[in-house]
C-alpha positions in Angstrom: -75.2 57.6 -10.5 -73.3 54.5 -10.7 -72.1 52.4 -8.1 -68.6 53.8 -8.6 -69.3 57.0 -8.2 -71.8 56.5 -5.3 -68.5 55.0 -3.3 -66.7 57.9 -4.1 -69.4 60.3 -3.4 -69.6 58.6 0.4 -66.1 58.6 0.9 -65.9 62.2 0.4 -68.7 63.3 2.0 -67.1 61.1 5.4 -63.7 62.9 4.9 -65.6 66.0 5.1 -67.4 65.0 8.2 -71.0 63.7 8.2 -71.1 60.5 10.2 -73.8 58.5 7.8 -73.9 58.1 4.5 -75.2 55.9 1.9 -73.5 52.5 1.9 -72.2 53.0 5.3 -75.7 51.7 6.9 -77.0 48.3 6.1 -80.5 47.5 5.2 -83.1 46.6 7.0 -83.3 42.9 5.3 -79.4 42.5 5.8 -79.5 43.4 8.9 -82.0 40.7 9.9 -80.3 38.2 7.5 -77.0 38.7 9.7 -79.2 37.9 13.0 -80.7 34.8 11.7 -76.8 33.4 10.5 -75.7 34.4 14.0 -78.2 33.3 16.4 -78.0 30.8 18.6 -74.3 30.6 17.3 -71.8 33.0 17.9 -70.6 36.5 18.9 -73.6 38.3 21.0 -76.2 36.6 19.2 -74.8 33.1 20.5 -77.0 32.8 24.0 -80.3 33.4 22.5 -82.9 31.3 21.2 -83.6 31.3 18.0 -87.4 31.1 17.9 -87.4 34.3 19.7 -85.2 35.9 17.6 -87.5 35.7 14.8 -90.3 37.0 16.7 -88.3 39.4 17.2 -86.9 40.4 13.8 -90.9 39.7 12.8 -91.9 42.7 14.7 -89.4 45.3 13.7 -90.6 47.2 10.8 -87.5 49.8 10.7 -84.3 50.3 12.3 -85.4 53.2 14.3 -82.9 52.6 17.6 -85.5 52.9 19.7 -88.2 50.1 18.1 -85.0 47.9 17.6 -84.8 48.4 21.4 -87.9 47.7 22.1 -88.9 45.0 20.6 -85.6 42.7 21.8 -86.1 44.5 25.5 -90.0 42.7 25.3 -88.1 39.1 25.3 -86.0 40.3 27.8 -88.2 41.7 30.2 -90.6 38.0 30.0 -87.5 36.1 30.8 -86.8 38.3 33.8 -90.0 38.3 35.1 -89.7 34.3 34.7 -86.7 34.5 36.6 -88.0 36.7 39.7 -91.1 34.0 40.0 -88.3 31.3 39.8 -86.5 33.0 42.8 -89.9 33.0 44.5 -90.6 29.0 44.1 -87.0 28.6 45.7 -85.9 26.6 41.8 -82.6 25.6 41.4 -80.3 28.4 41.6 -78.4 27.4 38.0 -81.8 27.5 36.7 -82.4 30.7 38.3 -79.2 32.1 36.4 -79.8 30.8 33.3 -82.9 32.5 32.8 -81.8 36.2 34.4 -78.9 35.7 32.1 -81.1 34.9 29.3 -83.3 38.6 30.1 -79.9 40.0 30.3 -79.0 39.0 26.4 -82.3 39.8 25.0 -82.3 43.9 26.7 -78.1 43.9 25.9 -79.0 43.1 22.6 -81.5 45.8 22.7 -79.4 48.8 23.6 -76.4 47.0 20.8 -74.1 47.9 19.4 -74.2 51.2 21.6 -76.8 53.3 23.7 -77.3 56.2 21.8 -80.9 56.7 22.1 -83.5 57.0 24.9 -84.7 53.5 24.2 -81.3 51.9 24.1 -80.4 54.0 27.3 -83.6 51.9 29.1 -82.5 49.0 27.5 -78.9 49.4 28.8 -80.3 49.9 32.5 -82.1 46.3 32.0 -79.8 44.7 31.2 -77.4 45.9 33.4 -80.2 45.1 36.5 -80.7 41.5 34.8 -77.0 40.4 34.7 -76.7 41.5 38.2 -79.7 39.8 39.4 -78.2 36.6 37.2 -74.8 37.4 39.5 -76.5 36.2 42.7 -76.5 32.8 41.3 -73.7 32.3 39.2 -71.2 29.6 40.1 -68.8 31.5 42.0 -71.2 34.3 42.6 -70.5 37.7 40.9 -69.4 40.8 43.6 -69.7 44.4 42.4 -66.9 46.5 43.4 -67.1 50.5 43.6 -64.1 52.4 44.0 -64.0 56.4 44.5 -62.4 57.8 41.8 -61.8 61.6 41.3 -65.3 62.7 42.5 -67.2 59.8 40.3 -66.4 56.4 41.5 -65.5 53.1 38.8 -66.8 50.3 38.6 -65.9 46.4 38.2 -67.4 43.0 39.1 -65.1 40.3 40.5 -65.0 36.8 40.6 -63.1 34.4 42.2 -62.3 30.7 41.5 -63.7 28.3 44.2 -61.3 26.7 46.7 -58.4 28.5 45.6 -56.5 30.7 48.3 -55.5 34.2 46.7 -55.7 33.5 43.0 -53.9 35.5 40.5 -56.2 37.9 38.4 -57.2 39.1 34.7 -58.6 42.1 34.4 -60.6 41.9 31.2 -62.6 44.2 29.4 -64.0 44.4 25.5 -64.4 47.1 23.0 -67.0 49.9 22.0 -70.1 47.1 22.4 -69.0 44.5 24.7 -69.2 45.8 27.4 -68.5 44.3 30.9 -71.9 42.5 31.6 -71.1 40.2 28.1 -67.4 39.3 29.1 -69.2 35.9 30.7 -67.7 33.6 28.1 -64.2 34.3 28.7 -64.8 34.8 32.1 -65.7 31.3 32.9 -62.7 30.2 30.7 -60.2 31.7 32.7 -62.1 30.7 36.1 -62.0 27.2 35.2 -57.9 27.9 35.1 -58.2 28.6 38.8 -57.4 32.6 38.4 -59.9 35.1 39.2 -61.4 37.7 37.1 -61.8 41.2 36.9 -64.4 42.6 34.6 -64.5 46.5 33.4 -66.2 49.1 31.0 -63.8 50.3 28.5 -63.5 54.0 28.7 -66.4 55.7 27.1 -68.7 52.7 27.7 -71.2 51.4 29.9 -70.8 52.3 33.5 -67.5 54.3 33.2 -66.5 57.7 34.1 -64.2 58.9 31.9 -63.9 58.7 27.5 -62.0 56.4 26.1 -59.3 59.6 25.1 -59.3 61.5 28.3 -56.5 61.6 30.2 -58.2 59.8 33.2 -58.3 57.0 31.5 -55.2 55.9 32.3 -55.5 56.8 35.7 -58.9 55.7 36.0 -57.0 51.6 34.7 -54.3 52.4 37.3 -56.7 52.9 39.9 -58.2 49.6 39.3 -54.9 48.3 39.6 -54.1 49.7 42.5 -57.2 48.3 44.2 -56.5 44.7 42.8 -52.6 44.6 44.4 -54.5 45.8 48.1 -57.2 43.4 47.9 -56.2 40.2 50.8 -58.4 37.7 48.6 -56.1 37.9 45.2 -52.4 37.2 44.6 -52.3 41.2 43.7 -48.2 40.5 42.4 -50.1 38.3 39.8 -52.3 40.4 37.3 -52.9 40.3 33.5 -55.2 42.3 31.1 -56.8 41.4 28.2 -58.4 44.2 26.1 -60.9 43.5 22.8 -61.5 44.9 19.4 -61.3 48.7 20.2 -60.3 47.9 24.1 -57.4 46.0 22.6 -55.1 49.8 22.7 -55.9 50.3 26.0 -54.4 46.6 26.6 -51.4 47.2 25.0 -51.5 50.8 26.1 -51.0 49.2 29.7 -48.4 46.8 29.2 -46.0 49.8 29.3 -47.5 52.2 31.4 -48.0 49.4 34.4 -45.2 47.4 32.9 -44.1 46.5 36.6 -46.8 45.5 37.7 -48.8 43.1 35.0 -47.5 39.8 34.0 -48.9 40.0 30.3 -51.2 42.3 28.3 -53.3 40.4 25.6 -54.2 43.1 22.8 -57.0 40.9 20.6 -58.2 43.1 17.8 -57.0 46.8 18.2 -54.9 49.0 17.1 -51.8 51.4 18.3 -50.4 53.1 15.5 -51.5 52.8 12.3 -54.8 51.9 13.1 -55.5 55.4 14.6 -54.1 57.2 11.0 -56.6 59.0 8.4 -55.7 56.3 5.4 -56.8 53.5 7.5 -59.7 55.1 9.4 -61.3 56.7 6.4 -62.2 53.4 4.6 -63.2 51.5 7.5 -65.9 53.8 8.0 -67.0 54.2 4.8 -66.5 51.2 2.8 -65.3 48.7 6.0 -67.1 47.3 8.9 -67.6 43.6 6.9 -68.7 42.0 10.1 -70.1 45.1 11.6 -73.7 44.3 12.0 -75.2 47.7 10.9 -72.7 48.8 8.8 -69.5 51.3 8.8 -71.7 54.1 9.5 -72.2 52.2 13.2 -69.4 51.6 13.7 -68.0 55.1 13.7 -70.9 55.9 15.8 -70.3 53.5 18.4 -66.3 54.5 18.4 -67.4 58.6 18.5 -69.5 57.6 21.5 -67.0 56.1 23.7 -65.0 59.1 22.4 -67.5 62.1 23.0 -67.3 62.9 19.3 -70.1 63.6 17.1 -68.3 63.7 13.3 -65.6 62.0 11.3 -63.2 64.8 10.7 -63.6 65.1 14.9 -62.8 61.6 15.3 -59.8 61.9 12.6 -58.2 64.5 14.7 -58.7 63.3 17.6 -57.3 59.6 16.9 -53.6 60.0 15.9 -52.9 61.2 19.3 -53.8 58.2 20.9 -50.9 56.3 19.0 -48.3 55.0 21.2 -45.9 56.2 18.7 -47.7 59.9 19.7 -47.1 59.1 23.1 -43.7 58.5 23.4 -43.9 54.8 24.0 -43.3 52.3 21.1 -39.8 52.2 22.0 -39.9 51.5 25.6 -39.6 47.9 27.4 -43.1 46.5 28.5 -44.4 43.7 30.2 -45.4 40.4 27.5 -47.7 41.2 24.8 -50.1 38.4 22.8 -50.9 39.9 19.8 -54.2 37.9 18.5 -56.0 39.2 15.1 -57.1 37.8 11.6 -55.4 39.0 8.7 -58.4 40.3 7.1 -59.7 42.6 9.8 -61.0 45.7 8.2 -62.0 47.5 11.9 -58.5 47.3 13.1 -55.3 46.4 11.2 -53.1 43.2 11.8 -50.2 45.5 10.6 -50.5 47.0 14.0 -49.4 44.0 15.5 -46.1 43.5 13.3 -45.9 47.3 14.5 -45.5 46.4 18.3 -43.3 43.2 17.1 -40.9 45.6 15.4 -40.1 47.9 18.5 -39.5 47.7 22.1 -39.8 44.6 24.0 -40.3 41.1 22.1 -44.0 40.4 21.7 -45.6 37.4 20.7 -48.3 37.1 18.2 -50.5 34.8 16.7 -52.4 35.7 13.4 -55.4 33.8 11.9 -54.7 33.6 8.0 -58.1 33.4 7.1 -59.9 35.2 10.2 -61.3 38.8 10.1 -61.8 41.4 13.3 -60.6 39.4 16.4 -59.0 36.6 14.9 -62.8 35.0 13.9 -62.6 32.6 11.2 -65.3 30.6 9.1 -64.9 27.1 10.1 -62.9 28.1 13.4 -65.2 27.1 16.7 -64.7 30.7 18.7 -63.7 28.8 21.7 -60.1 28.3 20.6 -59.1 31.7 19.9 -60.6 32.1 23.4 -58.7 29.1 24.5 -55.5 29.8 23.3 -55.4 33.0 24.9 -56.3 31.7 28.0 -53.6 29.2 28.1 -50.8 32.3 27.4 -52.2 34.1 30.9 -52.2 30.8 33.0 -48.7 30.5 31.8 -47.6 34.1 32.6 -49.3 34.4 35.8 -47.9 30.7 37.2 -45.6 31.6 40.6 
């Protein structure tokens, strides 16, 4: 069968439901190829070392999830245990964090991009126990905050700038595998603007209580709102969000649901509308997912996950309802949105931001011509996306 018809063959074979498919799932080799360009440099493989990563990449022979686990949780397990006899020789505590931060990468690695497997499940609860070990002796420390919610509670981890009496806030969060434990890098951007941040699962990821569809959602983000205007240590009349890649909706999503109460809703990456329809969806997961590291194939998996779905045609249903056109929204006045995206994204479409541009309250936007999903582009160091949008909050969070 020819290539042509293979593509075809795939496509229709997704429409009708089955979530893998040849030429949705990368290879083995490419797979490894695309860790070696990345590490040591950017997205999740930037904070690891390189010599271990081909140790690594050495000893796995397939990608069964669970030996893909495995073998990056081994790293991250000797790093931790070098960090726990560093907290016995009372070392440095930066040095201390460095290394627990280190473990944490390795075992977050291990259970990416999402933890649908016993092994990547462990490797979840690792590195979750590693970043918060790592916590105790960041600079300013890291405080986990539990708040009841609906029977289950939620879950977020603070920090707050040093010497500066009730700080404004961003509540931050990324998409279907970033989860809240790997938000570090824009964390310490916005800290070193003197405003506090407010890390969080997306719904359907990590630690949270409720799918990324359910109803609760919403009032699982209001509830975190509501505990960030009480708290006495925060400016609570001063709050942004920022949401990324498939978290980006729930950004947006906000800024006119809890348009009184935030100062500016960054939406990096997602979609609201047309992002969420059948023609766009369909070839993303089948012929899509350029920067995806496993493929289209894992990508859908990781978005059914944070969904509870198990099959395309579910997640094609269930999508279009999501759309803030669906929900009666689009229209209505909302607090300042940053629209941030490259113009060849093929996991979420840039046309989504002309779409909020075009209704509603005036957003602002700013497009990478050359960048793909999140605004990344070759040649582009990934701290000035990262800076740019950290300049828009400290401006609309300023008394």
């Amino acid at each position: 069968m020819g290539i042509e018809k293979l593509l075809i063959a795939a496509v229709v074979a997704c429409i009708g439901g089955s979530a893998a498919h040849a030429l949705e799932w990368r290879s083995l080799d490419d797979v490894k190829k695309m860790v070696l360009e990345r590490a040591g440099k950017r997205g999740v493989f930037a904070e690891v070392k390189r010599s271990d990563v081909e140790q690594i990449l050495n000893n796995i022979k397939t990608l069964d999830r669970d030996e893909w686990a495995r073998e990056w949780c081994r790293s991250g397990l000797k790093y931790e245990a070098e960090g726990d006899a560093l907290v016995k020789g009372n070392a440095n505590r930066r040095e201390i964090a460095e290394v627990y931060h280190l473990a944490f990468n390795y075992c977050m690695l291990g259970r990416y991009p999402v933890a649908t497997s016993a092994g990547k499940k462990e490797a979840y609860q690792h590195s979750v126990r590693q970043y918060r070990k790592a916590g105790e002796y960041l600079d300013p420390p890291l405080k986990i905050v539990e708040i009841p919610f609906e029977g289950k509670k939620l879950v977020g981890y603070l920090r707050l700038p040093p010497n500066v009496e009730k700080p404004p806030v961003v509540m931050n969060w990324g998409g279907v595998d970033g989860w809240k434990e790997g938000r570090e890098r824009p964390n310490q951007r916005i800290l070193k603007q003197g405003i506090a941040t407010f890390t969080v699962d997306l719904p359907g990821t990590g630690e949270s209580p409720v799918l990324y569809g359910d109803a609760a959602a919403q009032r699982a983000y209001s509830t975190f709102i509501d505990h960030l205007v009480a708290r006495t240590d925060l400016d609570g009349s001063r709050i942004a969000v920022w949401g990324g890649s498939f978290g980006g909706y729930w950004a947006a999503r906000l800024a006119y649901t809890e348009a009184s109460r935030i100062k500016g809703a960054v939406f990096q990456g997602g979609s609201v509308h047309l992002g969420y329809e059948r023609k766009w969806l369909v070839p993303a997961f089948t012929t899509g997912g350029a920067t995806y590291l496993f493929g289209a194939g894992s990508l859908l998996e990781a978005r059914n996950a944070s969904m509870g779905l198990k099959t395309m045609e579910e997640f094609l249903d269930a999508a279009p309802k999501l759309s803030l056109v669906a929900l009666g929204l689009i229209d209505k006045p909302s607090a300042p949105i940053l629209g941030v995206n490259g113009k060849f994204d093929d996991q979420a479409p840039v046309e989504d931001i002309y779409f909020l541009m075009e209704h509603g309250s005036p957003k602002e936007a700013r497009i990478y011509s050359n960048g793909f999903h999140m605004g990344a582009t070759p040649g582009l160091p990934e701290d000035e996306i990262g800076n740019m949008i950290t300049d828009w909050l400290k401006q609309k969070l300023r008394k």
